[in-house]
Backbone as a ProteinNet text record, in pm:
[ID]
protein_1_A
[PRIMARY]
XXXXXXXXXXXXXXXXXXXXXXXXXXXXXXXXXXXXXXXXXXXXXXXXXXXXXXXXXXXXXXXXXXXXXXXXXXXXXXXXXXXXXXXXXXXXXXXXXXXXXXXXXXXXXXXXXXXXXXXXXXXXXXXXXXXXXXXXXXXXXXXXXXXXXXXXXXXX
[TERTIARY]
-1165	-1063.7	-1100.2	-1199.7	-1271.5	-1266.3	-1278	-1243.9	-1151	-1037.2	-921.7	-844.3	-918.5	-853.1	-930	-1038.9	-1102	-1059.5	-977.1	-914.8	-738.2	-709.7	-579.2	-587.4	-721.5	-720.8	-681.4	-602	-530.5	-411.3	-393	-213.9	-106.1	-126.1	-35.3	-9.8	-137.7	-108.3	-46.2	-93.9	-57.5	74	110.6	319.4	368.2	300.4	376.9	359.7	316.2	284.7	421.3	372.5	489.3	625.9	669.8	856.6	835.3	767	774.5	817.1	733	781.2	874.4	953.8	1023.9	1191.7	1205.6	1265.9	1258.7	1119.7	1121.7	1215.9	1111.4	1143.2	1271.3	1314.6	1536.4	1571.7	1522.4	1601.6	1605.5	1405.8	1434	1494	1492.1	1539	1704	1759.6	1927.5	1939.5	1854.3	1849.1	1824.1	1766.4	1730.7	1896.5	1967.3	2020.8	2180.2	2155	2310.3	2241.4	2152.4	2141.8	2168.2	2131.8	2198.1	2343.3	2399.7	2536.4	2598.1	2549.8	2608.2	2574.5	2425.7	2409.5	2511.8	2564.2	2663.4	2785.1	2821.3	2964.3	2972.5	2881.4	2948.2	2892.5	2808.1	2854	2979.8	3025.6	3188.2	3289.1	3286	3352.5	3362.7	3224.7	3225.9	3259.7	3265.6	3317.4	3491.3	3557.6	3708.7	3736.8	3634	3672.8	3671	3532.3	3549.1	3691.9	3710.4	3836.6	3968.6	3946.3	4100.7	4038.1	3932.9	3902.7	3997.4	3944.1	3962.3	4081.1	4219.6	4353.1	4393.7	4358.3	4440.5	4432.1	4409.5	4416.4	4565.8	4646.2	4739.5	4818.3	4943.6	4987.1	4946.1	4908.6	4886.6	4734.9	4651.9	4542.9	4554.4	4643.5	4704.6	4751.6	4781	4824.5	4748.7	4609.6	4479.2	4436.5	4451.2	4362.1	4272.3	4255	4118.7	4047.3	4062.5	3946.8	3951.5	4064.8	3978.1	3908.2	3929.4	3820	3671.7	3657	3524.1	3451.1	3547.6	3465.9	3444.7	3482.6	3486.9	3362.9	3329.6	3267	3106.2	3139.8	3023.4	2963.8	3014	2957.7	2887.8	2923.9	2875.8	2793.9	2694.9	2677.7	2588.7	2489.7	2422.6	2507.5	2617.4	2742.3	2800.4	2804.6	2822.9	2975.3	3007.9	3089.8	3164.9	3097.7	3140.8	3251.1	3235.7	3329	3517.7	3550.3	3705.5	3775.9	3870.5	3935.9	4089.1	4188.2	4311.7	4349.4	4464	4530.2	4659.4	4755	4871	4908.1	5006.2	5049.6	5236.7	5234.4	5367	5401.1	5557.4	5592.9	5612	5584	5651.6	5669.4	5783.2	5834.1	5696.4	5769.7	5628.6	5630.7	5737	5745.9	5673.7	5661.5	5621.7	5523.5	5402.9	5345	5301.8	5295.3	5233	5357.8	5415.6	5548.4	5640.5	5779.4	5855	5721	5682.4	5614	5782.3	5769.7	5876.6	5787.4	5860.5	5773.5	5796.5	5899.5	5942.3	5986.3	5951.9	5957.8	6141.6	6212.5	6376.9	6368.8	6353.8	6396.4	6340.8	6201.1	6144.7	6214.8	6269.7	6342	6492.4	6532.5	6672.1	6639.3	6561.5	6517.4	6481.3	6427.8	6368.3	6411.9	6587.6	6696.6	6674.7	6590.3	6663.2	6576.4	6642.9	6553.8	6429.4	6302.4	6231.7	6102.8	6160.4	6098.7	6069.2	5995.2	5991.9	5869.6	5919.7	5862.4	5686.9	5603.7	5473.6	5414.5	5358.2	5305.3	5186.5	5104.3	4998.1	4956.8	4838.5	4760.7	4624.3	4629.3	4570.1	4491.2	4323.4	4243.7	4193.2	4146.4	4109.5	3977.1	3860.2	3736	3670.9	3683.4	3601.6	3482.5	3378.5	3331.1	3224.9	3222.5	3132.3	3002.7	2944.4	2827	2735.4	2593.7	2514.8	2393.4	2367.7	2254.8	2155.8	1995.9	1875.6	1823.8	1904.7	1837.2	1909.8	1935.4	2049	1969.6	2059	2044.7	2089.5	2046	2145.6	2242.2	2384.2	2529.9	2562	2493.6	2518.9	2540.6	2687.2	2731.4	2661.6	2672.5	2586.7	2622.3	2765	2803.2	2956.9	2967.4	3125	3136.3	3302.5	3354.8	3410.2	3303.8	3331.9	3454.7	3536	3629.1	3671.4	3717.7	3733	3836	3939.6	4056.9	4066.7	4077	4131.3	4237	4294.7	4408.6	4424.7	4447.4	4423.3	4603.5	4648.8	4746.4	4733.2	4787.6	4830	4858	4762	4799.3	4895.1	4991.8	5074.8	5059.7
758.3	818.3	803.7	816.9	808.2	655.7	577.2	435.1	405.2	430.6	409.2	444.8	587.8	622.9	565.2	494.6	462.2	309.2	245.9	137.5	140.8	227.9	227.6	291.4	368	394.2	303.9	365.3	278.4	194.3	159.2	174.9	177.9	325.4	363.2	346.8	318.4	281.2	165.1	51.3	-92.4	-116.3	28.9	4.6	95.6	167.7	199.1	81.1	42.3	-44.7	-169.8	-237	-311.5	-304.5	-118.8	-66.3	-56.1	-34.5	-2.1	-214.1	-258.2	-371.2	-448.1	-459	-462.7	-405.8	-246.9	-238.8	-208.8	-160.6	-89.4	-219.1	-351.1	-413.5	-475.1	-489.7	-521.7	-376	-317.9	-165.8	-185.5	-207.1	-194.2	-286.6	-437.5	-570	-516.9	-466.3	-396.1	-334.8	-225	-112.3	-207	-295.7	-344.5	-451.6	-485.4	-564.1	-510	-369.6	-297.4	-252.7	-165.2	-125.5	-216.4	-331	-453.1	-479.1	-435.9	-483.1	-333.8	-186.6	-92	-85.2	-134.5	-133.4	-227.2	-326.3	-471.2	-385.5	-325.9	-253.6	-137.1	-54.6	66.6	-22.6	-137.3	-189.4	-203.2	-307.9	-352.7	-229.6	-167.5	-25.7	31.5	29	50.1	-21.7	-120.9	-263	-259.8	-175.2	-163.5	-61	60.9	150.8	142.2	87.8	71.8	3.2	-119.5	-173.9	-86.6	-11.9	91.4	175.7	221.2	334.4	299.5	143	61.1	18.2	-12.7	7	113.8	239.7	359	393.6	363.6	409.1	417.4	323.8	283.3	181.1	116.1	22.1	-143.8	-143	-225	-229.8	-129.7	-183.5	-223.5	-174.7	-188.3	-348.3	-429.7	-562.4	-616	-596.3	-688.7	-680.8	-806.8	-857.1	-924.1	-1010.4	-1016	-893.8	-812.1	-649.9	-616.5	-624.4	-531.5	-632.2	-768.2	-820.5	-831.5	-797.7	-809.4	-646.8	-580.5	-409.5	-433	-468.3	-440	-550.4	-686.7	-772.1	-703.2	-650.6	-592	-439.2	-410.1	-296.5	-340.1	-479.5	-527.2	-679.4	-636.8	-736.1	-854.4	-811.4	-878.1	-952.3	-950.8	-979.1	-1127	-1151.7	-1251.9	-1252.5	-1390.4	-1451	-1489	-1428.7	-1455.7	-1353.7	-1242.5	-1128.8	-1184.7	-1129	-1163.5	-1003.7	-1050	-879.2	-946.1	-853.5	-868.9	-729.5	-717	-589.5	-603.3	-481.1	-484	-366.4	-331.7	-214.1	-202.7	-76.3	-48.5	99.7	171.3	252.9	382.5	538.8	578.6	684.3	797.8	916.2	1072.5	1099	1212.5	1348.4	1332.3	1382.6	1338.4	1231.3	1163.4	1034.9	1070.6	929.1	914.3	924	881.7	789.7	770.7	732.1	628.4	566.9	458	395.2	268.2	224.6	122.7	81.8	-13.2	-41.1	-186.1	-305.9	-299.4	-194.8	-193.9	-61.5	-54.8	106.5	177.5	37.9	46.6	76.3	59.7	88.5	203.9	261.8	372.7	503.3	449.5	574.5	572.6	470.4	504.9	586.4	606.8	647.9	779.2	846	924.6	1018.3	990.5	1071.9	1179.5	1293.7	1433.3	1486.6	1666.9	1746.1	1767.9	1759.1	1802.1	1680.1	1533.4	1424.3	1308	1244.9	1140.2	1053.2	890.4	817.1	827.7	753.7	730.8	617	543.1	422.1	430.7	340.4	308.2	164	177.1	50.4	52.7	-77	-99.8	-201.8	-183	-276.3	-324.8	-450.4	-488.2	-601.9	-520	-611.2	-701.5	-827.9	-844.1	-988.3	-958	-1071.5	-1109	-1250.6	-1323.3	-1234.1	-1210.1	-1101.3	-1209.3	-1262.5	-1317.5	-1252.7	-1173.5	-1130.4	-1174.2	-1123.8	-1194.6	-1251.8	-1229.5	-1300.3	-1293	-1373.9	-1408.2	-1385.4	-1276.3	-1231	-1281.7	-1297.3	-1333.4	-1255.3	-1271.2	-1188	-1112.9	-1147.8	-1073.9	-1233.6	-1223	-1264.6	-1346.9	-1492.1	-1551.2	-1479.3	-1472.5	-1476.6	-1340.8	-1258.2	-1187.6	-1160.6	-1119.3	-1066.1	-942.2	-872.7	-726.3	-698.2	-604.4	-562.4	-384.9	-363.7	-264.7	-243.2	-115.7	-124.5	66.3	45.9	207.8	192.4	300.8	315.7	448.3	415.6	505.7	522.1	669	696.6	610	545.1	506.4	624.7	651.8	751.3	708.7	804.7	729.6	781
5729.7	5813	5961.1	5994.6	6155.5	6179.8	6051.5	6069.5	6140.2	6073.3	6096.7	6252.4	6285	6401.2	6503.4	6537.8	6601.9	6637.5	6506.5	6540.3	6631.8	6596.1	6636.6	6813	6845.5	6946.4	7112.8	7175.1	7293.3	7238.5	7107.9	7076.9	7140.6	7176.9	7251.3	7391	7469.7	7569.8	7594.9	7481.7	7515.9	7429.3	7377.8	7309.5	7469.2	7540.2	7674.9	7729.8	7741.6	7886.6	7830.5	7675	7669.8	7686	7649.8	7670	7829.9	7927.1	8048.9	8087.9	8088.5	8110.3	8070.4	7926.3	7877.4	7935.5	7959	8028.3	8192	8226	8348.3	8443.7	8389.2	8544.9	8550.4	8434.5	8405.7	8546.9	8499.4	8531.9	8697.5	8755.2	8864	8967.8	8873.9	8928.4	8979.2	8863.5	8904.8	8997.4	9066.2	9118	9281	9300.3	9429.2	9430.9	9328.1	9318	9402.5	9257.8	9340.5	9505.3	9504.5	9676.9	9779.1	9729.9	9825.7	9843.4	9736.2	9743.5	9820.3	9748.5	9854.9	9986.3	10028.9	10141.9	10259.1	10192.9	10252.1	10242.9	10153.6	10098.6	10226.5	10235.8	10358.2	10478.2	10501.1	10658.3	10661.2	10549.1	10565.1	10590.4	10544.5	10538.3	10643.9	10719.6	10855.6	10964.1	10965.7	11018.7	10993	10929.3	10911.9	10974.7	10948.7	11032.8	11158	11231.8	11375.7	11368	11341.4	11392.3	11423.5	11289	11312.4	11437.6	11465.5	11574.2	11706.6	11733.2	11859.5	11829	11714.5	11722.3	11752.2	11686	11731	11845.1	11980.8	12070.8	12116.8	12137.2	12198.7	12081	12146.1	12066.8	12131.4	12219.7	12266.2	12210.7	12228.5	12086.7	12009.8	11946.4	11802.8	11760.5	11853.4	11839.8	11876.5	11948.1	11980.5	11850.4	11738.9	11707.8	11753.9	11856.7	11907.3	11901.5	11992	11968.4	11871.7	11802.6	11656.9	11612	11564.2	11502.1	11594.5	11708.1	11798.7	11726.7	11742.9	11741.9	11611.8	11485.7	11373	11350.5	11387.5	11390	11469.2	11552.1	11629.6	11556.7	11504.4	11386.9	11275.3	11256.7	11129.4	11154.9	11236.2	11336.9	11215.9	11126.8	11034.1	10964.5	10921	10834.6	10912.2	11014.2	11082.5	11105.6	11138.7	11161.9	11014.1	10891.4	10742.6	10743.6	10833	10805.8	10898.7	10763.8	10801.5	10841.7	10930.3	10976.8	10996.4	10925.7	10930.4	10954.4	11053.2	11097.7	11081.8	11025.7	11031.6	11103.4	11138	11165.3	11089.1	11069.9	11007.5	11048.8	11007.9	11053.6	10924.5	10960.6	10825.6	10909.6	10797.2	10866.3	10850.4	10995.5	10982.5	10884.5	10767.1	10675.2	10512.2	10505.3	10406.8	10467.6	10500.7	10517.6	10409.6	10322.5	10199.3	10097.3	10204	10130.8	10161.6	10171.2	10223.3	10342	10351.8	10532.7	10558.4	10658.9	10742.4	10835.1	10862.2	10937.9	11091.5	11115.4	11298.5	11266.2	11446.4	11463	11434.4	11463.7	11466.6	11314.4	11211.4	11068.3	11031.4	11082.2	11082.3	11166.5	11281.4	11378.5	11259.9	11232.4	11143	10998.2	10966.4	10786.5	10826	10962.6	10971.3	11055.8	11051.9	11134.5	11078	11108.4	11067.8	11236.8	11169.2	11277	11327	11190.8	11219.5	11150	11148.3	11120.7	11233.4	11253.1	11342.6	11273.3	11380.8	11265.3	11396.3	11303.7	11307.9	11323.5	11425.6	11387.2	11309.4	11229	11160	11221	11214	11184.6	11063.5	10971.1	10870.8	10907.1	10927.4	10927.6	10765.1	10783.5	10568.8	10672.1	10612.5	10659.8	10513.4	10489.9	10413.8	10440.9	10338.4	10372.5	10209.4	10206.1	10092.6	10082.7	10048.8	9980.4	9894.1	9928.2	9829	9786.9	9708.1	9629	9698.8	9691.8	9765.9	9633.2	9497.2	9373.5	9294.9	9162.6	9116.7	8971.6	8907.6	8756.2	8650.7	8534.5	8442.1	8404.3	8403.7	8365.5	8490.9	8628.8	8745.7	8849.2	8905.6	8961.8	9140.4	9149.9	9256.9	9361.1	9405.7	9499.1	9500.3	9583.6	9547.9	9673.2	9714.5	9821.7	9822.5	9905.6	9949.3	10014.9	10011.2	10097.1	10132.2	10190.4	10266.2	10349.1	10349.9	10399.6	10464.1	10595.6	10675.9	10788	10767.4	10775	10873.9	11047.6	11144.2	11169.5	11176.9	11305.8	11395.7	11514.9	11628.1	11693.8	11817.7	11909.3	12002.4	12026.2	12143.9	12286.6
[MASK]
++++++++++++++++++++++++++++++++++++++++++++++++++++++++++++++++++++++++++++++++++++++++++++++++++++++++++++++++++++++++++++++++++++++++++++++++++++++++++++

């Protein structure tokens, strides 16, 4: 009996050590894999928001795409010149923004004839850009495109 246990002794360490490696380093390979991708994901995010910051000022912000893509580009400065920025702006009533948009302020002032409604401008920044892993997994994707979309009032 003392035989026996004297052989099996450290066993267990060397069946931990094999499940720790087995799964630990899958686990932590993922874990550096996604933080990379959230860490890229809220620059971009932030890189849309500045843009809307620097539209909502005015309306005449609001139609510089040049500046918004500089401010939104300059927030996300590591991201490069890969990052794409598209701005729209549209109109809705200050009763329902969550609701009808219109493309000019004229179809928005007509929909939004009552007493105690008026229309609203918006502007919609959408930042995205190509995203490459620093290492490439099996069943995990080379390459993807992040995106990101905010959506500021227009101050008038």
């Amino acid at each position: 009996m003392a035989r026996r246990l004297a052989e099996e002794t450290g066993s267990a360490l060397i069946e931990t050590a094999v499940v720790l490696w087995l799964l630990g380093v899958p686990l932590f390979l993922g874990t550096i894999y996604s933080s990379v991708l959230l860490c890229n994901y809220i620059d971009i995010t932030n890189a849309a928001h500045a843009g809307a910051i620097y539209a909502m000022r005015s309306s005449t912000f609001a139609d510089d795409t040049t500046g918004i893509t500089a401010a939104a580009r300059a927030d996300a400065s590591h991201v490069g010149t890969n990052l794409e920025v598209t701005s729209s702006v549209y109109y809705t009533c200050s009763d329902a923004q969550d609701g009808q948009q219109y493309a000019t302020q004229a179809a928005a002032d007509a929909a939004c004839s009552g007493g105690s409604t008026h229309s609203l401008e918006f502007v919609q920044v959408v930042a995205s850009a190509p995203i490459t892993p620093p290492a490439t997994f099996p069943g995990m994707p080379r390459s993807m495109t992040l995106s990101s979309t905010s959506a500021m009032e227009v101050e008038e």
